[in-house]
N, C-alpha and C positions, 0 to 999 in steps of 0.2 A: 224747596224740597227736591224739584228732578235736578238741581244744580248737586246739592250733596249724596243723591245717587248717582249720577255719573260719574262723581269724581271718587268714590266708593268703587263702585266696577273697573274705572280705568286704575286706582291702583292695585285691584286685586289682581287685574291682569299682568300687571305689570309685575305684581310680586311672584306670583306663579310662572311667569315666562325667566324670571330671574332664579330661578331654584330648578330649574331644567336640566339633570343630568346628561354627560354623553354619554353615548350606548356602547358598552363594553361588546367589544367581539373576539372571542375566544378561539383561536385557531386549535383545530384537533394534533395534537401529537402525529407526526409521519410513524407507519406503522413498521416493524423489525422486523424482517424476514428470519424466522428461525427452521433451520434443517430438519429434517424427519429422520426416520430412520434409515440405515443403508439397506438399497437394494438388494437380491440375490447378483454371484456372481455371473458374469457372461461366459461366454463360451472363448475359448482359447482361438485366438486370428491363426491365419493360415502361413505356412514359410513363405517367408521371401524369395527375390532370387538372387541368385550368386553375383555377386561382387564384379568388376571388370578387375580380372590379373593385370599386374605391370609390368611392363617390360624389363626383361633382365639387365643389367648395367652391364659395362665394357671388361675384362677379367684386367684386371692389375700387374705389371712385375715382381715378380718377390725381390724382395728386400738385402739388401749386404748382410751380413753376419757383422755383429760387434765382436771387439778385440777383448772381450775377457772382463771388462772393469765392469762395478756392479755400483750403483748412484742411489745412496736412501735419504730419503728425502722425509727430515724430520718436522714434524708440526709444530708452529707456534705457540709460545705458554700463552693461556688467557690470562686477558688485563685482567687487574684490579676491578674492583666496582665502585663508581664513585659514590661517595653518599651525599 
């Protein structure tokens, strides 16, 4: 009789250690930063300050006069389109 209860106990144990689930772990969703609504306006920033001027460039020669003849310079037709 304690022969066929221990061997009773060892296999309940054994069957209960064999049907053992692993333990689910459920990680939470990362949470979304959602906007509110907009503030009131701010107050208007103050002026700046002025720029640094450049310095003026060297003045140039004037130019020869052309001889009369007048050059018109016509555009290109557009290509075709290929298809």
């Amino acid at each position: 009789m304690n022969h066929t209860l221990l061997i009773s106990a060892l296999l309940a144990t054994l069957s209960l250690a064999a049907c053992d689930n692993p333990t689910v772990v459920s990680v939470p969703a990362t949470p979304v930063a959602v906007p509110g609504p907009a503030g009131p306006q701010g107050e208007t920033g103050s002026q700046g300050a002025t720029g640094y001027q450049g310095n003026e460039g060297v003045q140039g020669e004037t130019g020869k006069t052309g001889d009369g003849t007048t050059v018109i310079v016509v555009p290109a037709e557009a290509a075709a389109p290929a298809n």
